[in-house]
N, C-alpha and C positions, 0 to 999 in steps of 0.2 A: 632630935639632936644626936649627935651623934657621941658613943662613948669613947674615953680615953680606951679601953680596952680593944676598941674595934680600928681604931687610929695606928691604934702599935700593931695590931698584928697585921694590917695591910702592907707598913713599912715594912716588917718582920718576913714578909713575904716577896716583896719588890727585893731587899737586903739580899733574901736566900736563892733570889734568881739571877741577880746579877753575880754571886759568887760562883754561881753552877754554870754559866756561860764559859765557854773555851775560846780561843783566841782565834779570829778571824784567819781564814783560808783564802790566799789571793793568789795570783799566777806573782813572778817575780815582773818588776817594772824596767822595763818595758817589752813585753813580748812579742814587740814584732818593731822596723824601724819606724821612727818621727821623724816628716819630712817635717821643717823649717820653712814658711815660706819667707821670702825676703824680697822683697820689691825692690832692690837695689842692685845696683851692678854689682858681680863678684869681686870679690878684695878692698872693697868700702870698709867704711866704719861700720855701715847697720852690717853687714854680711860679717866682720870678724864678731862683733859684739852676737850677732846672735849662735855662730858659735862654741864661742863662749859659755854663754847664757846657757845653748841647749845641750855644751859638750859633758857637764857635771850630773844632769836627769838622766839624759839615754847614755852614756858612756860613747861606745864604738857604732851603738843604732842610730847615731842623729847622720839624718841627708837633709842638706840646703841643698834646695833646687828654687833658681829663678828663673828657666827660660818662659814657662807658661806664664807665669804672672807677670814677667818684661813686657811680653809679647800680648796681654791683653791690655796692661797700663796704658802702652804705645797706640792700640786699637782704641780704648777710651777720650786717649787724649786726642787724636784724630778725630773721631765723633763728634766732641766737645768744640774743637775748631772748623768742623763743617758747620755744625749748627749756629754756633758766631758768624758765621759767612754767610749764610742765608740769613738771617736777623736781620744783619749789615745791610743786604738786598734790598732791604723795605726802610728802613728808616740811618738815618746818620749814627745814634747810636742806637743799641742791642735794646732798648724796648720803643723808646720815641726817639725827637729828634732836641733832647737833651740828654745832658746825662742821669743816669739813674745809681739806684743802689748797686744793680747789675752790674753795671761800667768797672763802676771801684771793684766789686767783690770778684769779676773776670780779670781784670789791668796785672793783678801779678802773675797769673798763669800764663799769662803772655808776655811777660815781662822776664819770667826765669827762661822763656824759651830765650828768648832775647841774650839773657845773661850767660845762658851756658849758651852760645855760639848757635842755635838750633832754631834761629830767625827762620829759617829758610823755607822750614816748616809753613809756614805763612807768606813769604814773601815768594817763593820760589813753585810755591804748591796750587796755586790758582786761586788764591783767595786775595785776590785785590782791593775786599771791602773789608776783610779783617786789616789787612796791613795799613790801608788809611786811618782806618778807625786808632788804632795804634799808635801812628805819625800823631792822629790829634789829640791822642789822649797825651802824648809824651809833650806836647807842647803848654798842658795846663800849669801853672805856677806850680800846684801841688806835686807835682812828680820831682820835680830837683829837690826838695825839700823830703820826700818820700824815698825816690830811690835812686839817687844819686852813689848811696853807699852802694848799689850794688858793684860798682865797677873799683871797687878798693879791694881791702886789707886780704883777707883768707878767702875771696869770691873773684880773685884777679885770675886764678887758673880754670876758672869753671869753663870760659870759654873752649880752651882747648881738649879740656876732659872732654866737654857737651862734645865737639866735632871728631873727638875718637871715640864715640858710641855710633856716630854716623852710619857706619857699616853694618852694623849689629840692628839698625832702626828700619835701615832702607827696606831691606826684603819681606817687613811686618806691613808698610804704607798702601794702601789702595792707593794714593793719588803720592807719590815719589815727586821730589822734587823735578824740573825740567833743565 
């Protein structure tokens, strides 16, 4: 067992080392700049707010830079829509010839192309089996009822935002509209 006297003098010793410790030695923050990355067009909401957010930590060292990370978004999103196009190839929808959980969980990324004006992406890009598949998914009950709101209230400009990124998307595309 252990005695009260051997109890106190461990604290007594933890006590007299933390008093004898000196105040932590660090470079000042931030020693060198924070890029921000921002996957959004510049002069957006998320592009002010993360300056914002990142202008109070680094002061005059924060850089938002989005062109590499537009430019890979735009390459994934591509990827994503060739491989829907080959799916399509093989069966009516993306795994068999119903629909699946797939369907639903792909229908809005193809759905916000749609909304921001950037159908073309698909319709105009060589993927004739994505764009039907789409025709039929829009023609299910569930879609009016689902995304009927897309073409209202604060989503009524997206269209033409979506086709002034156009210029900015085109020279990132392997397969460019025709």
């Amino acid at each position: 067992m252990l005695s009260r006297r051997l109890v106190l003098r461990g604290a007594a010793s933890v006590a007299l080392l933390h008093a004898q410790a000196g105040p932590a030695l660090a470079q000042s923050y931030p020693a060198r700049p924070i890029t921000l990355i921002v996957p959004y067009a510049a002069g957006g909401g998320n592009d002010v707010m993360a300056r914002i957010v990142g202008a109070p930590e680094a002061g005059e060292h924060a850089v938002v830079s989005i062109e590499d990370q537009f430019a890979d978004a735009v390459r994934t999103q591509e990827q994503m829509l060739d491989t829907f196009e080959q799916m399509l190839g093989r069966t009516s929808y993306l795994i068999n010839d119903d629909v699946t959980l797939l369907d639903l969980t792909a229908l809005p990324y193809i759905a916000r192309l749609d909304q921001m004006g950037l159908i073309e992406l698909i319709t105009n890009c060589d993927r004739p089996h994505l764009a039907a598949w789409y025709a039929r998914m829009k023609l299910r009950p569930s879609w009016e009822a689902s995304f009927a709101f897309l073409a209202a209230g604060p989503f009524k400009d997206w269209p033409t935002m979506g086709r002034a990124t156009m210029p900015s998307i085109l020279p990132l595309l392997r397969r460019p509209p025709t």
